[in-house]
N, C-alpha and C positions, 0 to 999 in steps of 0.2 A: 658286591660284598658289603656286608653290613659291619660298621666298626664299633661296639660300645666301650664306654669307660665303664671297667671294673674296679669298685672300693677294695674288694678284697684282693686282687692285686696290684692295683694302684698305676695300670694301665690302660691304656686303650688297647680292645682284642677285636681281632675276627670272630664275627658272631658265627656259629655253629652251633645248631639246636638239635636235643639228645634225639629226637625223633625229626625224621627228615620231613618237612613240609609241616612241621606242627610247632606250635611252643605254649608252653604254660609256666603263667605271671602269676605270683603271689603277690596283692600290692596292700600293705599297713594300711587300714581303714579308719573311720572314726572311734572316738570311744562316744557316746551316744549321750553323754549329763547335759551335753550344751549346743548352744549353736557353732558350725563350724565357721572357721571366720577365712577371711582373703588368704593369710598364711596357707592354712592347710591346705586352698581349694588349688595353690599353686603345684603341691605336690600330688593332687590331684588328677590338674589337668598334666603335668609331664608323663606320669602316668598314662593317659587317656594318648598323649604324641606316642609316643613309645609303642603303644600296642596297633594303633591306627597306621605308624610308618612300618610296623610288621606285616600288618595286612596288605599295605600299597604292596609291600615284595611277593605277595603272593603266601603268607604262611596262614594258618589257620591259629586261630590264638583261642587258650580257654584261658582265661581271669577269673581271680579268685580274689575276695578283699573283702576281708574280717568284720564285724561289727562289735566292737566291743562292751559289752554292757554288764563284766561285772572283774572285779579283781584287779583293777586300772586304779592304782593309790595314788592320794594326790601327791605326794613327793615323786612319784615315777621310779622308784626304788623299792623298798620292802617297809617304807614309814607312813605316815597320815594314813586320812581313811579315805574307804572306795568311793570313789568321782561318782559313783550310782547314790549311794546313801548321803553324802553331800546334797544331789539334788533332789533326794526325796524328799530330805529338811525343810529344804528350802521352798519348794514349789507345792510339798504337802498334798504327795501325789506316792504313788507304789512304784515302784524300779520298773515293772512292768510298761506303767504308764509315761512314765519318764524314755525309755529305749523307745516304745515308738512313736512319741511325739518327736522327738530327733533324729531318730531313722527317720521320718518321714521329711522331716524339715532338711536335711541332707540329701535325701533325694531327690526332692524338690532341685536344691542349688545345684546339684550333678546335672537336670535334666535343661537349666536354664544355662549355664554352659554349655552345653552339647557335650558333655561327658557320657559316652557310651558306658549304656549299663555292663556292670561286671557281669558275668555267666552265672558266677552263684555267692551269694551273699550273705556266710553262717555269721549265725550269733555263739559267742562263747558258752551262753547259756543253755544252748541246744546240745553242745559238746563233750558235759561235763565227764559222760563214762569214758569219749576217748582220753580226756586229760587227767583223768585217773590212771588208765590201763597205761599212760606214757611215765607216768611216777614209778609206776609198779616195775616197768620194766627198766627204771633208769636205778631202785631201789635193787634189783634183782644183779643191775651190772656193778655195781657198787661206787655210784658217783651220788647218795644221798647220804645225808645224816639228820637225824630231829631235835629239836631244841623245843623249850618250852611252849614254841607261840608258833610252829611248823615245821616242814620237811625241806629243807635246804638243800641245794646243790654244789656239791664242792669240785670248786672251779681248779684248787691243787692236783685235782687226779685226771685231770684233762691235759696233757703238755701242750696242747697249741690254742689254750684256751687266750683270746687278746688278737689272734691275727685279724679280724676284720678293722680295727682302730688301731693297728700297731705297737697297743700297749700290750705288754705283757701284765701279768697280775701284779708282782711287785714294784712294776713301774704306777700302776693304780696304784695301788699299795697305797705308795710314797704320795701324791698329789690328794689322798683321797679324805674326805673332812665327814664322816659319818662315823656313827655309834656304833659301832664293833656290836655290842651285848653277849648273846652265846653264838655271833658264828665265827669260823675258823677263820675265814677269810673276808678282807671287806668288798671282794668280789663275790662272793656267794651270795644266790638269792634264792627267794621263796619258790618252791612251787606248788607247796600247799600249805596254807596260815589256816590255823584253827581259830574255832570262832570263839571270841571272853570265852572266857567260863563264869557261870553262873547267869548268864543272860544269852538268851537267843539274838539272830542277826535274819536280819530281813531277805537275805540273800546267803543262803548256806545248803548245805549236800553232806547227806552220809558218806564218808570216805573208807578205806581200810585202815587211817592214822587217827581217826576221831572227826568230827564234825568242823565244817570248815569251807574254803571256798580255793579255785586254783590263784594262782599267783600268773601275773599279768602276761607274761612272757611265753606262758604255755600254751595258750591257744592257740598261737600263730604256729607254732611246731606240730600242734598235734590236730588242726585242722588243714595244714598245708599239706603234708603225709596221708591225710585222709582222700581229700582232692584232686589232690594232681603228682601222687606218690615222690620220695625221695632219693635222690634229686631230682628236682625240678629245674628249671631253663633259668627263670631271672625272678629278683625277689625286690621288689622298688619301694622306696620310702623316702622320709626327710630326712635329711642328716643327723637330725637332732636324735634318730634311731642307731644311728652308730654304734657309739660307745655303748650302751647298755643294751638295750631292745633287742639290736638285730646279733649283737654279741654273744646275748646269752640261748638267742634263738639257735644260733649257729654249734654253740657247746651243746644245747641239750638234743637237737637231733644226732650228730654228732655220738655223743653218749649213750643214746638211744638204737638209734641204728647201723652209728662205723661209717656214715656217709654226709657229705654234704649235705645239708639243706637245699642250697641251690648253687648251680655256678657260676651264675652271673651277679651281681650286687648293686643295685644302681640305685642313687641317691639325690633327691635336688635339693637346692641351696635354701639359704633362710628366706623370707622376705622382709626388708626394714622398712619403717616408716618415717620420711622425711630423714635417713640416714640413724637412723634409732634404732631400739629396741622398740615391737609392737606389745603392747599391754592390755588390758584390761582399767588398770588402777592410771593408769596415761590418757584413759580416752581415745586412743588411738588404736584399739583393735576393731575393726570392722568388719561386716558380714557381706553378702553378694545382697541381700537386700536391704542395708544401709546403702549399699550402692546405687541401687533401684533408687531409692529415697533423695538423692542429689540427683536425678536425671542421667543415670548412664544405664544403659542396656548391658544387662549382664555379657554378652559376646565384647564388646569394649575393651572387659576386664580378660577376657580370653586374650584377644589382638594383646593387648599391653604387654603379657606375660609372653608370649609369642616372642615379643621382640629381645627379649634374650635368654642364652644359652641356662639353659637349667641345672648346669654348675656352677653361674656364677650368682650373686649374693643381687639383688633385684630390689632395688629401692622405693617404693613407693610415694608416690606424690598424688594430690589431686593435679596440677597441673601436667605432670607424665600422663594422667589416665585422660586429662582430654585431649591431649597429643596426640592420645593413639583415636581417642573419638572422632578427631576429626579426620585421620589416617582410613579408617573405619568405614567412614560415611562419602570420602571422598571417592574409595573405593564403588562403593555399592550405585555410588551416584552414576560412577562412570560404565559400570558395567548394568546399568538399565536400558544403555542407549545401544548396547551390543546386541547383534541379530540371534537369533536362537544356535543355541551353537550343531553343528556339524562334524561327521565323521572327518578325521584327520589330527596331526596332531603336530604341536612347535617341538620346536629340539630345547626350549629349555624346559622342557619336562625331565631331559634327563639331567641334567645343571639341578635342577629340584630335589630328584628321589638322591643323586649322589652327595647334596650336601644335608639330607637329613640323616641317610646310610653312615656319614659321617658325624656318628655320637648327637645325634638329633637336634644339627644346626640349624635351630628356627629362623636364627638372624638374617643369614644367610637365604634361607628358605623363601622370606619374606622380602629380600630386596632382588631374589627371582622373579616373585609374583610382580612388582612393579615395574620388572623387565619387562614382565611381558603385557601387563595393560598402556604400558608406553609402543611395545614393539610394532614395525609397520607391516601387520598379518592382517588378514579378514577377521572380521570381529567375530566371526562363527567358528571361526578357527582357536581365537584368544581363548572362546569362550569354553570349549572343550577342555579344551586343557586348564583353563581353569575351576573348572568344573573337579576333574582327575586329580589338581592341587589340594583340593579344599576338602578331599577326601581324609586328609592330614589337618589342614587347618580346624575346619570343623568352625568354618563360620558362616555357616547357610547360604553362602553367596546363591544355591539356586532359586531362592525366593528373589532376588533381586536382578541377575538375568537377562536379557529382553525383558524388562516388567516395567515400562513407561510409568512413570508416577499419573495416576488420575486425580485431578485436584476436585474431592466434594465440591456440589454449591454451598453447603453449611460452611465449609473453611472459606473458601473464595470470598464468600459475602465477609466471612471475619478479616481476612487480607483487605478485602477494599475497606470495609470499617478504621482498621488502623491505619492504611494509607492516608484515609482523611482525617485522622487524627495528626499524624505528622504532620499533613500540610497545614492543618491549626495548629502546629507548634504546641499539644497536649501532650506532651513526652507523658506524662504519667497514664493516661488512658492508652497510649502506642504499648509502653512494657506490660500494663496488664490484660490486651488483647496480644500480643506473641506470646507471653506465658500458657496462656491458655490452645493456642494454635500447638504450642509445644506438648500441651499434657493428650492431643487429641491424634501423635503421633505427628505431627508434621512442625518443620523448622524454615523461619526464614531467614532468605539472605539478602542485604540490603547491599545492589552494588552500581556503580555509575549508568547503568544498562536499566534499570528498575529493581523493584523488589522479586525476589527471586519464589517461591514454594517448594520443600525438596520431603520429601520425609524419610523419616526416621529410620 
């Protein structure tokens, strides 16, 4: 049995998917103005665990996860302007141009993780007549009203509008620090903002309420309903999707159709930096190839994240990330020396799938794996099953394998280079021959036995 944590009832459940042997994942995608940074790529890969320990059980999974590229304001509300024209400004480039230069750069960092591509990957841009036809028919059930600057959704005519955050509206109400203007509620939000008047927008659609653009929260409703119809199995995000995002996702299909969105609701935690807040304006927000850029192999950044539960709050450190580098490397070292692996299998394979079965205990998961490259099995045997692990891990262990490091004569002759550097006590010519050893994929280790050769 499969157990996950559900946000929306604030439990851990027996998983049960609507269709027996099947399930379908709606998972919050990027909005496409920028690079996606470590943060996101976290809620990414839980994501990527999630769907991967479905499959270890046998289920057939379709994924679906949005691209966002127009109607994403930068307040995340119904204020500032679209994250798409922001970077048009800025980079002096078409919205067009801008969504897939970041699409692209995003899937780039999906594919250097081992993040398993989604099944189908819409643009809201592609969608605009279904998130029309979802207005029309939430306008038809009588949960809109219009105001001068769009078509709002009033969250008063929903009664259990607030169960996925447990706020009710006038408990929002009460904590809430935003500009009312003309709507009723300061829950209520856009789902169609009409474009100035008197001046065109770079990104805009003839509507039946005037000209204009959807409001950020609808595409995920009305391309989730298109995909993988409603309700759907499980619908994954960051937290930070909670309160608003997935809240108002949940009202308007809800509104729309008298059903769920979905019934499962799973969420992963923030990531901080050095026990922080991660920024931009801090210097501290970083990307998978910033990572690249200090010497870690974006799978590092995988393992590190791995090592805890993806409800709890995951602190970032450079020194955590070489923790796991070397966690990582010691790994892969040791299973090179393993014989090809062989039919058969360890019993902590089942210690494995029942502690990810259980709400997708990586922690756990990963001091299995060390169970078993310590355990006294045949290494063909190890190696199967860990082979069957990593179908979850998703950190290529089968490149490393039985795959004996072959040391080039170009590095060797560099190794003996620096060796006789050290024995002339040149420390400066020694660190800029291992540098270079390092950038050519191989590392050395320098230990009472001689200099060691290992790579990367």
């Amino acid at each position: 049995m499969i157990h996950l944590y559900n946000t929306l009832t604030r439990q851990k459940e027996e998983f049960i998917s609507i269709h027996e042997g099947k399930v379908g994942i709606y998972s919050c995608g990027p909005t496409v103005y920028w690079f996606a940074h470590i943060g996101n790529m976290r809620s990414f890969l839980f994501a990527d665990i999630l769907r991967r320990t479905l499959e270890l059980n046998g289920y057939e999974v379709k994924m679906v996860m949005n691209i966002t590229d127009v109607g994403h304001l930068t307040g995340d509300l119904d204020d500032g302007e679209d994250k798409m024209l922001v970077a048009m400004r800025r980079e002096g480039k078409t919205a067009e141009e801008i969504a897939l230069f970041y699409t692209q750069a995003f899937m780039k960092d999906l594919a250097q993780l081992n993040i398993k591509p989604a099944n189908i990957y819409p643009k809201a841009t592609d969608h605009i007549p279904e998130q029309i036809q979802m207005v029309r028919q939430l306008e038809k059930n009588g949960f809109t009203y219009k105001t001068s600057d769009g078509i709002y959704f009033d969250t008063s005519k929903l009664s259990q509008y607030g169960r996925l955050s447990g706020q009710k509206s006038e408990e929002k109400k009460a904590g809430a620090r935003v500009e009312m203007g003309e709507k009723r509620n300061t829950t209520d939000f856009a789902l169609w903002k009409f474009s100035p008047q008197n001046s065109s927008r770079d990104m805009e659609w003839d509507s039946p309420w005037g000209v204009g653009f959807p409001g950020w929260h609808l595409e995920c409703s009305a391309m989730s309903m298109k995909y993988l119809d409603v309700p759907f199995d499980i619908h994954t995000g960051g937290v930070d999707h909670i309160a608003v995002h997935h809240e108002n996702e949940i009202a308007q299909t809800q509104a729309d159709e008298g059903v769920l969105e979905a019934n499962v609701w799973m969420h992963s935690e923030f990531l901080t930096v050095n026990d922080g807040k991660m920024s931009k304006s801090l210097g501290n927000l970083y990307t998978v190839e910033d990572l690249q850029d200090k010497g870690f192999d974006p799978l590092v950044y995988r393992y590190f994240v791995l090592g805890a539960h993806y409800r709890s709050k995951l602190n970032f450190t450079f020194e955590g990330l070489e923790a796991a580098k070397n966690a990582l490397y010691k790994l892969r070292e040791t299973v090179r020396e393993w014989n090809q692996p062989e039919d058969g299998s360890s019993e902590l394979e089942e210690a494995f799938i029942k502690a990810l079965n259980d709400d997708l205990n990586t922690p756990q998961a990963l001091a299995i794996v060390w169970e078993l490259v310590n355990a006294p099995l045949p290494s063909s045997i190890k190696a199967h099953s860990l082979l069957w692990m990593d179908k979850v891990l998703g950190l290529r262990l089968e490149e490393f394998i039985a795959q004996p490091v072959q040391i080039p004569l170009e590095i060797q002759e560099l190794v003996n280079e620096r060796e006789e550097a050290r024995i002339q006590k040149d420390w400066a010519k020694s660190d800029v021959l291992r540098k270079e050893i390092e950038q050519r994929g191989y590392f050395i280790e320098d230990t009472q036995q001689g200099t060691k050769v290992k790579k990367n």
